[in-house]
C-alpha positions in Angstrom: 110.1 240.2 14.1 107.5 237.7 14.9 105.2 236.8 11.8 101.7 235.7 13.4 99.8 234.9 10.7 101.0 231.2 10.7 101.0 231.3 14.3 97.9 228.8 15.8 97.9 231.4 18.7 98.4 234.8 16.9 98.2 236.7 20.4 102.2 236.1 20.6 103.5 234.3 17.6 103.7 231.3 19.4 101.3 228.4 19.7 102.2 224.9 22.0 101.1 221.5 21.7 102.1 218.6 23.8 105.8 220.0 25.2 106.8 221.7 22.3 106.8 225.2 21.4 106.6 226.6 17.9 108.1 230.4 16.8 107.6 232.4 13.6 110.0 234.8 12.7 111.1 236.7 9.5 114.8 237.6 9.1 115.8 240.7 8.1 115.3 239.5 4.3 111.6 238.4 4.5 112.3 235.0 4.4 110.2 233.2 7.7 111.7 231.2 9.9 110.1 228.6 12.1 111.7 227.4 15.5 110.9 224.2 17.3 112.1 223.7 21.0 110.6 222.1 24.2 108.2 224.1 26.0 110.1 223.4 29.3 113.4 223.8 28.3 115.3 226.6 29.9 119.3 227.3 30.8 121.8 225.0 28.2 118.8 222.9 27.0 116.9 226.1 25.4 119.7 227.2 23.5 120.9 223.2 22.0 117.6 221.4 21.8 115.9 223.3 18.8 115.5 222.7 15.1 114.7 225.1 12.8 112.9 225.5 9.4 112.8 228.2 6.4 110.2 229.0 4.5 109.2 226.6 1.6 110.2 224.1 4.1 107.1 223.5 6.7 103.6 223.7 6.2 100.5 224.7 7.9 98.5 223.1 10.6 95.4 222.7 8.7 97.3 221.9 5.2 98.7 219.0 7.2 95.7 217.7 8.2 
């Protein structure tokens, strides 16, 4: 399930800046889960070259700022 409310696009849960694209999710406890990977990656390279972060551990946008 994709949680858009964190999202900077909400349309699809997913916003982009520069190459890399940024997905919300909330596993089947609750807990959100955001997913870093390059926006062009596709084949081998989309499922190795990812990070991911749970909730508690990342921070919005504008709190960043």
């Amino acid at each position: 399930m994709s949680d858009t409310s964190l999202a900077a696009d909400p349309g699809d849960g997913q916003s982009t800046s520069d190459d890399v694209v940024a997905q919300l999710t909330v596993d089947e406890r609750g807990t959100r889960i955001c997913a870093l990977y390059p926006a062009d990656a596709s084949g081998i390279d989309l499922v190795t070259t990812w990070i991911t972060a749970r909730e508690g551990s990342f921070v919005s946008r504008e709190n960043a700022r």
